[in-house]
PDB file as gemmi writes it, atoms N, CA and C in Angstrom:
CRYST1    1.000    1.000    1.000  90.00  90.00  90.00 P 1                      
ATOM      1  N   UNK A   1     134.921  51.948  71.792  1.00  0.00           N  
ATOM      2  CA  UNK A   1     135.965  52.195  72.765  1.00  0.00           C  
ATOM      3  C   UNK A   1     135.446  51.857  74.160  1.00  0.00           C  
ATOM      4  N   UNK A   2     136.611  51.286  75.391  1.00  0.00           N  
ATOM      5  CA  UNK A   2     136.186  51.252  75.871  1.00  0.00           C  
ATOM      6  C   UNK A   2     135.213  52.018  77.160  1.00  0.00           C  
ATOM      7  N   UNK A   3     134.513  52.214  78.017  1.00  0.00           N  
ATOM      8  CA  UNK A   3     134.089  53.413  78.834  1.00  0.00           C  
ATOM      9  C   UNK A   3     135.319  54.185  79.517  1.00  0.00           C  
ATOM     10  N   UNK A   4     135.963  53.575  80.146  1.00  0.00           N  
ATOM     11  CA  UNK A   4     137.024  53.892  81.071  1.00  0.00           C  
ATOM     12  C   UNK A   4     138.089  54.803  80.021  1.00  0.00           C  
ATOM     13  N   UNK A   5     138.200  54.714  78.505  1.00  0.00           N  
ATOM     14  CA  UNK A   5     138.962  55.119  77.769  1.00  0.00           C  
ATOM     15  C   UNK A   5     138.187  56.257  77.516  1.00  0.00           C  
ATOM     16  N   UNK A   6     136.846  56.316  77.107  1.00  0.00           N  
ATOM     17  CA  UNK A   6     135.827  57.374  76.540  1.00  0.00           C  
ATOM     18  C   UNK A   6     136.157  58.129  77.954  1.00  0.00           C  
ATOM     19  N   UNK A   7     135.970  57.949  79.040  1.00  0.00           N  
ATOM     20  CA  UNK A   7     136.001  59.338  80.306  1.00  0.00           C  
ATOM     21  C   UNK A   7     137.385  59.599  79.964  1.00  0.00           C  
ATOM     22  N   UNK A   8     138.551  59.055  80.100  1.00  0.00           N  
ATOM     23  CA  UNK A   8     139.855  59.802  79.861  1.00  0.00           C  
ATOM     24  C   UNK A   8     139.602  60.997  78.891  1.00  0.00           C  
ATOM     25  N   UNK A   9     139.301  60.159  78.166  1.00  0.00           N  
ATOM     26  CA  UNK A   9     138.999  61.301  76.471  1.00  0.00           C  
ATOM     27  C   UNK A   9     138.331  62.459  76.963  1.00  0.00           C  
ATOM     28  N   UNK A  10     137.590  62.220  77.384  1.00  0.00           N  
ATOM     29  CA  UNK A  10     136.022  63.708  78.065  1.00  0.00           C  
ATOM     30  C   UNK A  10     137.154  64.436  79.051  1.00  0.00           C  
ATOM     31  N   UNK A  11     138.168  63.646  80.190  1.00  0.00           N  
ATOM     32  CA  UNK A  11     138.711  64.293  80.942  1.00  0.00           C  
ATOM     33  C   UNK A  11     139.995  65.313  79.929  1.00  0.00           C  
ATOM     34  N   UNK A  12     140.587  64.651  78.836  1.00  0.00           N  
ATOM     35  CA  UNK A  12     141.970  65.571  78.481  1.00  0.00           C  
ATOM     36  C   UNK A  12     141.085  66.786  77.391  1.00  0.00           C  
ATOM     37  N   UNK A  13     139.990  65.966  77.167  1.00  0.00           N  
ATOM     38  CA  UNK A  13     139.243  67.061  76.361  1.00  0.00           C  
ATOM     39  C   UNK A  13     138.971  68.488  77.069  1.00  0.00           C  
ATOM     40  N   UNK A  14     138.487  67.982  78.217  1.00  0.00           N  
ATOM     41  CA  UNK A  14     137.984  69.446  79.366  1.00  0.00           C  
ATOM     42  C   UNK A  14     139.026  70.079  79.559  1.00  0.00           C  
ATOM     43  N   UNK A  15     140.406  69.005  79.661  1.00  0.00           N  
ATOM     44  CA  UNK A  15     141.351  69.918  80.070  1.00  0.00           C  
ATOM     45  C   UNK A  15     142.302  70.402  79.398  1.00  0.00           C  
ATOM     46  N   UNK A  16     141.954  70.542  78.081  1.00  0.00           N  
ATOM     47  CA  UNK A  16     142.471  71.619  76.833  1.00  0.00           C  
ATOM     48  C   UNK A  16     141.726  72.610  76.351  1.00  0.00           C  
ATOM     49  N   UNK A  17     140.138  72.547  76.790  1.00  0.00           N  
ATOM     50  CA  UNK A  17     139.205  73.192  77.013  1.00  0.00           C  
ATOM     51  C   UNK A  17     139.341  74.529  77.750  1.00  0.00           C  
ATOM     52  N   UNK A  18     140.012  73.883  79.141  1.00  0.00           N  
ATOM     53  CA  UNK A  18     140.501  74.960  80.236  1.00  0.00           C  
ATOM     54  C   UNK A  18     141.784  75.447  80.028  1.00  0.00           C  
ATOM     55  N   UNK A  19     142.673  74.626  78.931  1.00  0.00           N  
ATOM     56  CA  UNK A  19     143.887  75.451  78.642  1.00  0.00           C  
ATOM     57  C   UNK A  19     143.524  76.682  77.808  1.00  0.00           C  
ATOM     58  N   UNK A  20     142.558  75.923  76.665  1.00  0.00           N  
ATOM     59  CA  UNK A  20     142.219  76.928  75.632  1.00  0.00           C  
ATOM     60  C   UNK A  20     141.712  78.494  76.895  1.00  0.00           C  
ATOM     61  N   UNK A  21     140.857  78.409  77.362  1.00  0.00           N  
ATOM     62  CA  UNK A  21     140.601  79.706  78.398  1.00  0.00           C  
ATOM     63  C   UNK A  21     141.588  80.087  79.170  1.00  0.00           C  
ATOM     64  N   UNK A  22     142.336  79.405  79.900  1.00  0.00           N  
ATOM     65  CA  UNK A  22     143.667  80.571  80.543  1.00  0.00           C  
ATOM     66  C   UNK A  22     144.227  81.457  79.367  1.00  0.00           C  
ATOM     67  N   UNK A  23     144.874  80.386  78.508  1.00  0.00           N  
ATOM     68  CA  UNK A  23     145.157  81.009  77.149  1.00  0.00           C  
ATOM     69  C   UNK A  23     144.919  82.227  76.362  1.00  0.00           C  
ATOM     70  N   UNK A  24     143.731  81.430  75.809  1.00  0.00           N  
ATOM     71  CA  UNK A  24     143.347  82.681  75.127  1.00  0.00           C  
ATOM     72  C   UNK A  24     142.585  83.939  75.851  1.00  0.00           C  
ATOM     73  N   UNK A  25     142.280  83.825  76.968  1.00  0.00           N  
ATOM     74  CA  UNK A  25     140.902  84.629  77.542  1.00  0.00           C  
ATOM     75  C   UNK A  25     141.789  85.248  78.872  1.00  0.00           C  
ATOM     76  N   UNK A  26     142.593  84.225  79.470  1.00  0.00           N  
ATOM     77  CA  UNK A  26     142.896  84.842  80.941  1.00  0.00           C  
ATOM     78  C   UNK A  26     144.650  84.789  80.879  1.00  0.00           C  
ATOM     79  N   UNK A  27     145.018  84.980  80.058  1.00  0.00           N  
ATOM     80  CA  UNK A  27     146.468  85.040  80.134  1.00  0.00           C  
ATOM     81  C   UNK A  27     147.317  85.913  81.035  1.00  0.00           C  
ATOM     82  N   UNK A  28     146.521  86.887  80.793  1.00  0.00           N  
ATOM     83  CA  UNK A  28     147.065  88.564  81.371  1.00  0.00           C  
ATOM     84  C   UNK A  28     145.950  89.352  82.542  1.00  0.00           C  
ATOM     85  N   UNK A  29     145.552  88.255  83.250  1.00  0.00           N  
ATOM     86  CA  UNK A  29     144.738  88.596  84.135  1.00  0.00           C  
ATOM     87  C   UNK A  29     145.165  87.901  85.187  1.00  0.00           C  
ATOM     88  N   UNK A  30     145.257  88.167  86.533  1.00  0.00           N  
ATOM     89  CA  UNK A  30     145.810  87.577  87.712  1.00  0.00           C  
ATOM     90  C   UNK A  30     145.371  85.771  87.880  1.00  0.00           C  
ATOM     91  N   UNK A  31     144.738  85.389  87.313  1.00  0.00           N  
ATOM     92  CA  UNK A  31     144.731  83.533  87.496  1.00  0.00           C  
ATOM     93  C   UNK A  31     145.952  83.276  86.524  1.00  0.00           C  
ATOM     94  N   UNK A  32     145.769  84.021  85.320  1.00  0.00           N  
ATOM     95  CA  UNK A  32     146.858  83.333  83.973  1.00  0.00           C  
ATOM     96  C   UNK A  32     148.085  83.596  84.673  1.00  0.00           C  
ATOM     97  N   UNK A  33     148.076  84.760  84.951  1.00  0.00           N  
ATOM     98  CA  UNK A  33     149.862  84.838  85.796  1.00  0.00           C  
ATOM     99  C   UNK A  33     150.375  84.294  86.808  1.00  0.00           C  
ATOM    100  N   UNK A  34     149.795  84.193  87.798  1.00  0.00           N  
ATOM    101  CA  UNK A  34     149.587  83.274  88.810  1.00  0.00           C  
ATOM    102  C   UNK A  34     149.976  81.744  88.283  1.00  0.00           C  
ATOM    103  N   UNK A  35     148.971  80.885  87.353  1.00  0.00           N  
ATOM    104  CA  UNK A  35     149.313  79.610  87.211  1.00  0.00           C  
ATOM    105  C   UNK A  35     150.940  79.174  86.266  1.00  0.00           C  
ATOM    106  N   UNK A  36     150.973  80.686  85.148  1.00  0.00           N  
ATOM    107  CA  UNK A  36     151.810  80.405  84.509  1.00  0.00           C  
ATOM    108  C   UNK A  36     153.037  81.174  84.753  1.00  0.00           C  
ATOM    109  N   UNK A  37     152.986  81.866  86.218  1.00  0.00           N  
ATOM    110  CA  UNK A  37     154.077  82.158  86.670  1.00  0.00           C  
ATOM    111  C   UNK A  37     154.889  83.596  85.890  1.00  0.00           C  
ATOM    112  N   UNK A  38     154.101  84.177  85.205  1.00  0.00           N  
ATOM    113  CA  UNK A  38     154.969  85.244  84.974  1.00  0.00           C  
ATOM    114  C   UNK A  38     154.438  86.767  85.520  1.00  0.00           C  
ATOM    115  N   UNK A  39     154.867  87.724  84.974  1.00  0.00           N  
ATOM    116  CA  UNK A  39     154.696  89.172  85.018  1.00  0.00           C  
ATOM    117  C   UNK A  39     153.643  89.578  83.861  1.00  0.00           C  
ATOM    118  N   UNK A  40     153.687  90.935  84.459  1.00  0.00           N  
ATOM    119  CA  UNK A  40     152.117  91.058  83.388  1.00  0.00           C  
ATOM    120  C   UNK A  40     153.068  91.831  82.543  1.00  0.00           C  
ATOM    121  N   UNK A  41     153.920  92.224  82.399  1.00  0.00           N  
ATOM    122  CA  UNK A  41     155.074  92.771  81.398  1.00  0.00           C  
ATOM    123  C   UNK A  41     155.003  91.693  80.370  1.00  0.00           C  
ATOM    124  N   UNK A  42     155.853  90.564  80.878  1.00  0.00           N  
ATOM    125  CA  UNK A  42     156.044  89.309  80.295  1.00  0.00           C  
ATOM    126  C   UNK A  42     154.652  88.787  79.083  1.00  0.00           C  
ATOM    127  N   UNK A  43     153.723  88.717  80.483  1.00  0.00           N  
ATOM    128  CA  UNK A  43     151.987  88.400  79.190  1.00  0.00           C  
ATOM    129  C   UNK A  43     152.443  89.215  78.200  1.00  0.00           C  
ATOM    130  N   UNK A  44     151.804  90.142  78.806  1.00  0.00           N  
ATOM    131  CA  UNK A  44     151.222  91.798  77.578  1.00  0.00           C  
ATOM    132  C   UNK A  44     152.097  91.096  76.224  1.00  0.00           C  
ATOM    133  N   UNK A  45     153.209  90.870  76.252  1.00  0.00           N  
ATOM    134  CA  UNK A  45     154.466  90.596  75.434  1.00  0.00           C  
ATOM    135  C   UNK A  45     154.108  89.563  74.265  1.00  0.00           C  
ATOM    136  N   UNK A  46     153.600  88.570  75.467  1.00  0.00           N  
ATOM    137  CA  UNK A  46     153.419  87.297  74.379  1.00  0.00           C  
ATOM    138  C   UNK A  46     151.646  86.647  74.510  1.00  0.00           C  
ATOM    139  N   UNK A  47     151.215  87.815  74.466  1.00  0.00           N  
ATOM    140  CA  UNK A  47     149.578  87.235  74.695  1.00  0.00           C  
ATOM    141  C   UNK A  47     148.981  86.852  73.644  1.00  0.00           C  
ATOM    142  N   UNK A  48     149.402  87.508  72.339  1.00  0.00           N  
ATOM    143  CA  UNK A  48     148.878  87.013  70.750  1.00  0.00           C  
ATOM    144  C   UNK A  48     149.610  85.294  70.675  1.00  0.00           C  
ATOM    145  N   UNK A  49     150.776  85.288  71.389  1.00  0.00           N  
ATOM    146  CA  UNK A  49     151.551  83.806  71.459  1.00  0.00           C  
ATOM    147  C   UNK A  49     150.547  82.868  72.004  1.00  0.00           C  
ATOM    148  N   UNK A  50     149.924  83.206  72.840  1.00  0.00           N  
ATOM    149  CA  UNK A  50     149.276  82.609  74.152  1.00  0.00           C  
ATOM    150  C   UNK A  50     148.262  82.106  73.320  1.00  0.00           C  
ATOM    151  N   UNK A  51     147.171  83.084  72.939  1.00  0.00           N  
ATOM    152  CA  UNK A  51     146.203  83.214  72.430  1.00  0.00           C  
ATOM    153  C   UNK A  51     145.989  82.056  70.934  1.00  0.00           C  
ATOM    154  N   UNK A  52     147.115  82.104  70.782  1.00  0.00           N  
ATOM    155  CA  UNK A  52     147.539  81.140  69.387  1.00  0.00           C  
ATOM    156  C   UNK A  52     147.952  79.876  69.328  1.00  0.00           C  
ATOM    157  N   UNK A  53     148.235  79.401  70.577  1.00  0.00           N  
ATOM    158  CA  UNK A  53     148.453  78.128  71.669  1.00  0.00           C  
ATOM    159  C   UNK A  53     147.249  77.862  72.240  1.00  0.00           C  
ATOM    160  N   UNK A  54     146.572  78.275  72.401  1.00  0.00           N  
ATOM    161  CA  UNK A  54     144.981  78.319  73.169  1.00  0.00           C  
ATOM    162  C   UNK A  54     143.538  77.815  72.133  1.00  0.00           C  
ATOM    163  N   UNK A  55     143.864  78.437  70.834  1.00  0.00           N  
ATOM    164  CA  UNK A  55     143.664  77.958  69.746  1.00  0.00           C  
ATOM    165  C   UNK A  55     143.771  76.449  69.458  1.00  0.00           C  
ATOM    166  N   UNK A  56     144.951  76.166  69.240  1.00  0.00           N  
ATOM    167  CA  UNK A  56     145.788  75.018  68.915  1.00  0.00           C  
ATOM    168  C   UNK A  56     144.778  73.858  69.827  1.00  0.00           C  
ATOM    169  N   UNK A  57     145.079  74.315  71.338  1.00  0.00           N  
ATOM    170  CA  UNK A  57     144.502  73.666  72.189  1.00  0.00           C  
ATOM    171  C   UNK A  57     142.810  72.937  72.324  1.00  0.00           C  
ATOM    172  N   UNK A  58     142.495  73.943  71.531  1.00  0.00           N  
ATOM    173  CA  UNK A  58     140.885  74.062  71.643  1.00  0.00           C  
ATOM    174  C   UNK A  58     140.757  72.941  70.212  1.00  0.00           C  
ATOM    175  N   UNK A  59     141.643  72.945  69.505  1.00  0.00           N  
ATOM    176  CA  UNK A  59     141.481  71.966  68.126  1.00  0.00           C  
ATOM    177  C   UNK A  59     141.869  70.327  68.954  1.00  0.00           C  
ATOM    178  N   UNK A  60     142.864  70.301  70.178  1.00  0.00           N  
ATOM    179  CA  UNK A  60     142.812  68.995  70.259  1.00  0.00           C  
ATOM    180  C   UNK A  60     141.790  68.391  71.060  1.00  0.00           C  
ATOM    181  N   UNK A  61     141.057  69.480  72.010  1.00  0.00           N  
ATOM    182  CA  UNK A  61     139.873  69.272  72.306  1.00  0.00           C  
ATOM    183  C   UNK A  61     138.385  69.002  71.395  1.00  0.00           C  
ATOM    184  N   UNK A  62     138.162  69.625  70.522  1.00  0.00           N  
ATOM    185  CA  UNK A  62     137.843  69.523  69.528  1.00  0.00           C  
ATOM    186  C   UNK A  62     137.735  67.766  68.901  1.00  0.00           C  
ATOM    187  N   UNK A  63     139.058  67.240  68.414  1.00  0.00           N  
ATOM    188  CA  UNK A  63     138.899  66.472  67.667  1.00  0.00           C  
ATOM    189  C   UNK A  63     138.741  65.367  68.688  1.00  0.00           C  
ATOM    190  N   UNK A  64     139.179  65.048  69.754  1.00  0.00           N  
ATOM    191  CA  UNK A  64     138.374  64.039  70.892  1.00  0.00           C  
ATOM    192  C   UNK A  64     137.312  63.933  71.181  1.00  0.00           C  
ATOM    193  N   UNK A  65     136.963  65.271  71.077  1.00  0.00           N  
ATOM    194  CA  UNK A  65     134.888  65.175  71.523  1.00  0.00           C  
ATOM    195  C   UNK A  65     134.788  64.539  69.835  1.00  0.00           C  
ATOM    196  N   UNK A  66     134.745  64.890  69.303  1.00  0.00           N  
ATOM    197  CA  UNK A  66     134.594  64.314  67.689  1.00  0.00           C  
ATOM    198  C   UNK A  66     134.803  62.956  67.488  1.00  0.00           C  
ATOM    199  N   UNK A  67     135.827  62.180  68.252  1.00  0.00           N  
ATOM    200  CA  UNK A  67     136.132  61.231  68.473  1.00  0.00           C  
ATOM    201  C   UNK A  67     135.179  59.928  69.057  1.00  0.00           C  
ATOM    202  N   UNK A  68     134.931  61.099  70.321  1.00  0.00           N  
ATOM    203  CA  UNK A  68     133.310  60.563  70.984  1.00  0.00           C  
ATOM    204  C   UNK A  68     132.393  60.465  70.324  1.00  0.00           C  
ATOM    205  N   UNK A  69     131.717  61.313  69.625  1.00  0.00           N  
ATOM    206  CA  UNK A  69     130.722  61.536  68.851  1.00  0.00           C  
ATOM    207  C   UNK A  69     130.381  60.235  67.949  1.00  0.00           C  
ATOM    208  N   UNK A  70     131.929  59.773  67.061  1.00  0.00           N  
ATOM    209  CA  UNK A  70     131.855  58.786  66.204  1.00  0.00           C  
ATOM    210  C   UNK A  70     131.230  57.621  66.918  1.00  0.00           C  
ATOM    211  N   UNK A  71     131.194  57.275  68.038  1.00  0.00           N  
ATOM    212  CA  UNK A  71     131.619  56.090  68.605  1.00  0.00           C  
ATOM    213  C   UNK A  71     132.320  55.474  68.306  1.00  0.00           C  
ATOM    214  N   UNK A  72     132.298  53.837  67.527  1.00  0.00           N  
ATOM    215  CA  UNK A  72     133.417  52.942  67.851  1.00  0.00           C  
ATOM    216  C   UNK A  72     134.066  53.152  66.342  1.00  0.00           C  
ATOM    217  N   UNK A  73     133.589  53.772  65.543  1.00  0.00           N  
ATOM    218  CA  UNK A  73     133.935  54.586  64.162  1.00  0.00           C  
ATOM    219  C   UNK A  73     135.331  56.007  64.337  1.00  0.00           C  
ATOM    220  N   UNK A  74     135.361  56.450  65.691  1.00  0.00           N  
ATOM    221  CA  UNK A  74     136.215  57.779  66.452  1.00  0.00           C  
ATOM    222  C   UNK A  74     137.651  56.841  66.933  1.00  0.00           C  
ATOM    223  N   UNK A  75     137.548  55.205  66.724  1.00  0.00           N  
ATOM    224  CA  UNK A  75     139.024  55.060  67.862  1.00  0.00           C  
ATOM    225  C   UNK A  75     139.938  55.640  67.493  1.00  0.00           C  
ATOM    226  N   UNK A  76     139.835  55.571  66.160  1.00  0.00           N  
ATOM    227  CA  UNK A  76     141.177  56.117  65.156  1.00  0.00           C  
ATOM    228  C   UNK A  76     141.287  57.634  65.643  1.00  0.00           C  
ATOM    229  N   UNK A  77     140.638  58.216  65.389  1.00  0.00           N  
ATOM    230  CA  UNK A  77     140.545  59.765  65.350  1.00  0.00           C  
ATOM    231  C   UNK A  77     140.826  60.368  67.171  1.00  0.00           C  
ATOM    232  N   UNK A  78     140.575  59.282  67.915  1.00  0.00           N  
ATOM    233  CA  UNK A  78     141.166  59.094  69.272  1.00  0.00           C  
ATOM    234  C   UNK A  78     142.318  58.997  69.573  1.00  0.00           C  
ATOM    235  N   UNK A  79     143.056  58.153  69.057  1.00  0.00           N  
ATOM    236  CA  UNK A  79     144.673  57.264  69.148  1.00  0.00           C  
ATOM    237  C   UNK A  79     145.225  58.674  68.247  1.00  0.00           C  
ATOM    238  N   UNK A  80     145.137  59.297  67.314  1.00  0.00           N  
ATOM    239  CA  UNK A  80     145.434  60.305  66.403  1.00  0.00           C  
ATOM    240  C   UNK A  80     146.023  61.379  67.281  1.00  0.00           C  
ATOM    241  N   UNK A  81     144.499  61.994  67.840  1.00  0.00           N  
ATOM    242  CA  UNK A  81     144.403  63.314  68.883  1.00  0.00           C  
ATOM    243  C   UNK A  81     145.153  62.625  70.031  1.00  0.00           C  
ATOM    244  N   UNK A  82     145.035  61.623  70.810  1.00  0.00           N  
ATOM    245  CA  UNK A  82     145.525  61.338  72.206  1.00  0.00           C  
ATOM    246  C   UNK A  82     147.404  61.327  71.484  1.00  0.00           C  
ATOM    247  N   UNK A  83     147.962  61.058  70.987  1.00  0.00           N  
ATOM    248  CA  UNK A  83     149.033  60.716  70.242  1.00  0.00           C  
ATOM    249  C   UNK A  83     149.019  62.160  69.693  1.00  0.00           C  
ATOM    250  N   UNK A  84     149.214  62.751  69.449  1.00  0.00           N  
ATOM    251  CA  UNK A  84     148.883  64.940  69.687  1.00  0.00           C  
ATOM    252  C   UNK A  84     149.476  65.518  70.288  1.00  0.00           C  
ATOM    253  N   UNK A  85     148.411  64.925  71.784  1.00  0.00           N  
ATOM    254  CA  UNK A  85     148.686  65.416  72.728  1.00  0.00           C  
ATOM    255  C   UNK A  85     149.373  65.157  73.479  1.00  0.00           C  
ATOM    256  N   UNK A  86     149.801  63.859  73.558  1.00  0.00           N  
ATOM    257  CA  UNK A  86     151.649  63.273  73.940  1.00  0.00           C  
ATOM    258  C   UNK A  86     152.251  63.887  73.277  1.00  0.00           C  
ATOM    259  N   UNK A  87     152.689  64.592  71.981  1.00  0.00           N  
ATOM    260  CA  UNK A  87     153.832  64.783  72.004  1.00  0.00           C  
ATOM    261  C   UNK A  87     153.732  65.972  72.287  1.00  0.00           C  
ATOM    262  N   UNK A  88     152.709  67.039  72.072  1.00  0.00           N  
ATOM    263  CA  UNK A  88     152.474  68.418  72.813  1.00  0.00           C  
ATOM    264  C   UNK A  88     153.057  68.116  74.348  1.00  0.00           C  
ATOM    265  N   UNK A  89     152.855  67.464  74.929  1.00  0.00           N  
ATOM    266  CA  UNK A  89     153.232  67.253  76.140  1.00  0.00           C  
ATOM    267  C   UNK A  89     154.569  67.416  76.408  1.00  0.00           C  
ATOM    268  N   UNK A  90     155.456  66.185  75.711  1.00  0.00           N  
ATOM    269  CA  UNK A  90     156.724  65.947  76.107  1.00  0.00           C  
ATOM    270  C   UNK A  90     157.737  67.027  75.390  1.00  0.00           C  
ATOM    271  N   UNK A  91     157.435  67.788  74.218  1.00  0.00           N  
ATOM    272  CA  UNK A  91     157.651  68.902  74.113  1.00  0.00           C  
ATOM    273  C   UNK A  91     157.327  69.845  74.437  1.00  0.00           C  
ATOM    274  N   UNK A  92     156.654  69.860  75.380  1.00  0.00           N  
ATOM    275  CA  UNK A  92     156.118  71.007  76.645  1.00  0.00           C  
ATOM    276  C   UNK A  92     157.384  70.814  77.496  1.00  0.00           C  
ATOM    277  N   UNK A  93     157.435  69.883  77.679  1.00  0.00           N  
ATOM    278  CA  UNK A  93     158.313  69.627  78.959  1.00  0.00           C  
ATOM    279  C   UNK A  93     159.672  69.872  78.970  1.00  0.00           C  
ATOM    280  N   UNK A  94     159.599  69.171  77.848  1.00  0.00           N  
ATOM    281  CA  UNK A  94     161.470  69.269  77.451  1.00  0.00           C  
ATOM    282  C   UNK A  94     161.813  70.818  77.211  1.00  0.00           C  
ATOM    283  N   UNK A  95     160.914  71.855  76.759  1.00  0.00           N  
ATOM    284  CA  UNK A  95     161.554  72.754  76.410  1.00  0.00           C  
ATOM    285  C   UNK A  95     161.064  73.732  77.118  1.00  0.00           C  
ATOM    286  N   UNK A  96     159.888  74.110  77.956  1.00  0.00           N  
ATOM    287  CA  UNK A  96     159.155  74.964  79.201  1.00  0.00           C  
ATOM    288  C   UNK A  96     159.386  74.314  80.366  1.00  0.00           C  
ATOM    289  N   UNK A  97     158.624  73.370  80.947  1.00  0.00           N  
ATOM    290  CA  UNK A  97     158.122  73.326  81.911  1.00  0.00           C  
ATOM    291  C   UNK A  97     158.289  71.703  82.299  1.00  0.00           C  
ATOM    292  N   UNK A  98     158.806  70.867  82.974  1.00  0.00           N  
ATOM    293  CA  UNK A  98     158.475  69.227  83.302  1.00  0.00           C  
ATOM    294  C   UNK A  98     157.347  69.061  83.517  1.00  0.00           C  
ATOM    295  N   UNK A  99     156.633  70.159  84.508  1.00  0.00           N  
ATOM    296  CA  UNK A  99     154.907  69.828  84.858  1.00  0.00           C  
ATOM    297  C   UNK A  99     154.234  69.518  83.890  1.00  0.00           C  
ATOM    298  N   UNK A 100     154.275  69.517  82.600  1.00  0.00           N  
ATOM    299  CA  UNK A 100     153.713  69.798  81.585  1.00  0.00           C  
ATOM    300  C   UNK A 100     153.457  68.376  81.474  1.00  0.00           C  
ATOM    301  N   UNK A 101     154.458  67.484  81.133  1.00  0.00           N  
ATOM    302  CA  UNK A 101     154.422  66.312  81.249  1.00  0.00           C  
ATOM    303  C   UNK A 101     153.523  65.269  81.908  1.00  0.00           C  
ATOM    304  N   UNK A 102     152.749  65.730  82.702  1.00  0.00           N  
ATOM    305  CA  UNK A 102     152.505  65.292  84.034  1.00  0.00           C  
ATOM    306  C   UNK A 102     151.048  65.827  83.721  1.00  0.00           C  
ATOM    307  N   UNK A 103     150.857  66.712  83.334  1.00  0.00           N  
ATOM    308  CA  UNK A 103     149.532  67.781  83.726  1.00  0.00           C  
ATOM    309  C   UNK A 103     149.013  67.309  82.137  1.00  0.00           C  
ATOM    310  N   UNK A 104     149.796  67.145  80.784  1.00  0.00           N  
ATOM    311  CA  UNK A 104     149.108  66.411  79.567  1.00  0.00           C  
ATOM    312  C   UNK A 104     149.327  65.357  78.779  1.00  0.00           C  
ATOM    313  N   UNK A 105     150.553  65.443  78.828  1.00  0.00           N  
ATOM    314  CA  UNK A 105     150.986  64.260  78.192  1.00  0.00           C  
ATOM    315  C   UNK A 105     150.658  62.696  79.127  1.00  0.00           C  
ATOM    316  N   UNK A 106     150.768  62.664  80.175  1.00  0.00           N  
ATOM    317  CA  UNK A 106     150.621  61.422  80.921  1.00  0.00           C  
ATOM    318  C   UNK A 106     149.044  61.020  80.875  1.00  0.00           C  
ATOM    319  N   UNK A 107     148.238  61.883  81.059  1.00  0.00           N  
ATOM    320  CA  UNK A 107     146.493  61.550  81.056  1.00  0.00           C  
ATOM    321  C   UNK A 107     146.227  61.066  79.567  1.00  0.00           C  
ATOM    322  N   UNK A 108     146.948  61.677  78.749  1.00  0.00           N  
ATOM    323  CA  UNK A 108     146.279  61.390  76.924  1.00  0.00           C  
ATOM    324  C   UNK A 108     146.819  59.951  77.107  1.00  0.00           C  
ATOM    325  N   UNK A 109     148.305  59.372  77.794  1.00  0.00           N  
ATOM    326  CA  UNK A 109     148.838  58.243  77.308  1.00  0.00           C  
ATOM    327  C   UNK A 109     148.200  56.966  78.393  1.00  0.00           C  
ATOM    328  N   UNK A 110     147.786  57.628  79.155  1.00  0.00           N  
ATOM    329  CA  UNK A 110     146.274  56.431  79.887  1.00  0.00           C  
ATOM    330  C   UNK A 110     144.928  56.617  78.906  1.00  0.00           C  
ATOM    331  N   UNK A 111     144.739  57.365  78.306  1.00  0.00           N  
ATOM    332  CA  UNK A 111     143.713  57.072  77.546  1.00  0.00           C  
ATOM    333  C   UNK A 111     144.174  56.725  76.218  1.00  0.00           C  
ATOM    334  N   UNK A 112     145.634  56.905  75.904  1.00  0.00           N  
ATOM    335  CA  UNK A 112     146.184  55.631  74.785  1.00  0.00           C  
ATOM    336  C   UNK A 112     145.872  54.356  75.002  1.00  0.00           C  
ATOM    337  N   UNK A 113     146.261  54.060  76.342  1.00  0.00           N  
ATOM    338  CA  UNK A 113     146.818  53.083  76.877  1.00  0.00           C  
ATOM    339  C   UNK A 113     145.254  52.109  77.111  1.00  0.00           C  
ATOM    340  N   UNK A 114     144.226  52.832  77.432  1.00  0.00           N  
ATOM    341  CA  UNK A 114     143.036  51.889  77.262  1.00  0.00           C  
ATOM    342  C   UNK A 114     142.214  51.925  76.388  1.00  0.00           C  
ATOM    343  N   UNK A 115     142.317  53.058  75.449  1.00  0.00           N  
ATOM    344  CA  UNK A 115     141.982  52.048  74.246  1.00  0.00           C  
ATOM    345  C   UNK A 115     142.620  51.007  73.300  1.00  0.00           C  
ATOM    346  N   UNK A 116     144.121  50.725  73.726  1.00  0.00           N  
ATOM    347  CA  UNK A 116     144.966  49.994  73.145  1.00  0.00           C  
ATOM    348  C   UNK A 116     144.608  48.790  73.883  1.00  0.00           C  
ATOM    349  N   UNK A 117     144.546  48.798  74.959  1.00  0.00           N  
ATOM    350  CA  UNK A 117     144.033  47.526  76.010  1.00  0.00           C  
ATOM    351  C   UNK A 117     142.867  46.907  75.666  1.00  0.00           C  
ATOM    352  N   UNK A 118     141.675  47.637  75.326  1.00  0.00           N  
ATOM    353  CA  UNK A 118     139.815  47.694  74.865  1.00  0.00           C  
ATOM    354  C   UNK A 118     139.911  46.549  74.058  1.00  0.00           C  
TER     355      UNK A 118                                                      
END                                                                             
């Protein structure tokens, strides 16, 4: 793969990494509410939800570093996970949040987009 595609990968990796921790770890603590905008009523409510999304998250991080690992044996397992995490994205968006779009789905589909280019 190419380099410029491998840092995308390291970058959406870190940053499901850091979803997985608001998530699961800081949901219901003043950063998680703060970024995700609710009440600590609201958390408390759905923090096993959170926590179980945070999970999820940490698997698509997961299979990108794995991806890396392979080297040029991982593109597949790259295009797989990055293609994941687009549609995690655009069904983020469509049904929570538009930022969502923007904040995951758009970074995985530049690192589609250059290893499709590579």
């Amino acid at each position: 793969m190419p380099i410029p595609a491998q840092i995308v990968i390291v970058l959406v990796a870190l940053l499901h990494l850091y979803f997985l921790v608001l998530e699961m770890f800081l949901w219901d603590k003043p950063l998680g509410l703060k970024i995700f905008r609710q009440s600590p009523e609201k958390a408390a409510a759905s923090k096993a939800l959170a926590a179980n999304q945070g999970l999820y998250n940490g698997f698509l991080a997961a299979g990108l570093i794995w991806s890396l690992v392979l080297g040029a044996d991982g593109r597949p397992i790259a295009l797989f996970f990055l293609n994941c995490v687009i549609v995690a994205g655009v069904f983020g968006a469509a049904t929570v949040n538009k930022r969502i779009l923007y904040i995951q789905a758009v970074p995985a589909a530049l690192g589609l987009g250059l290893i499709l280019l590579g």
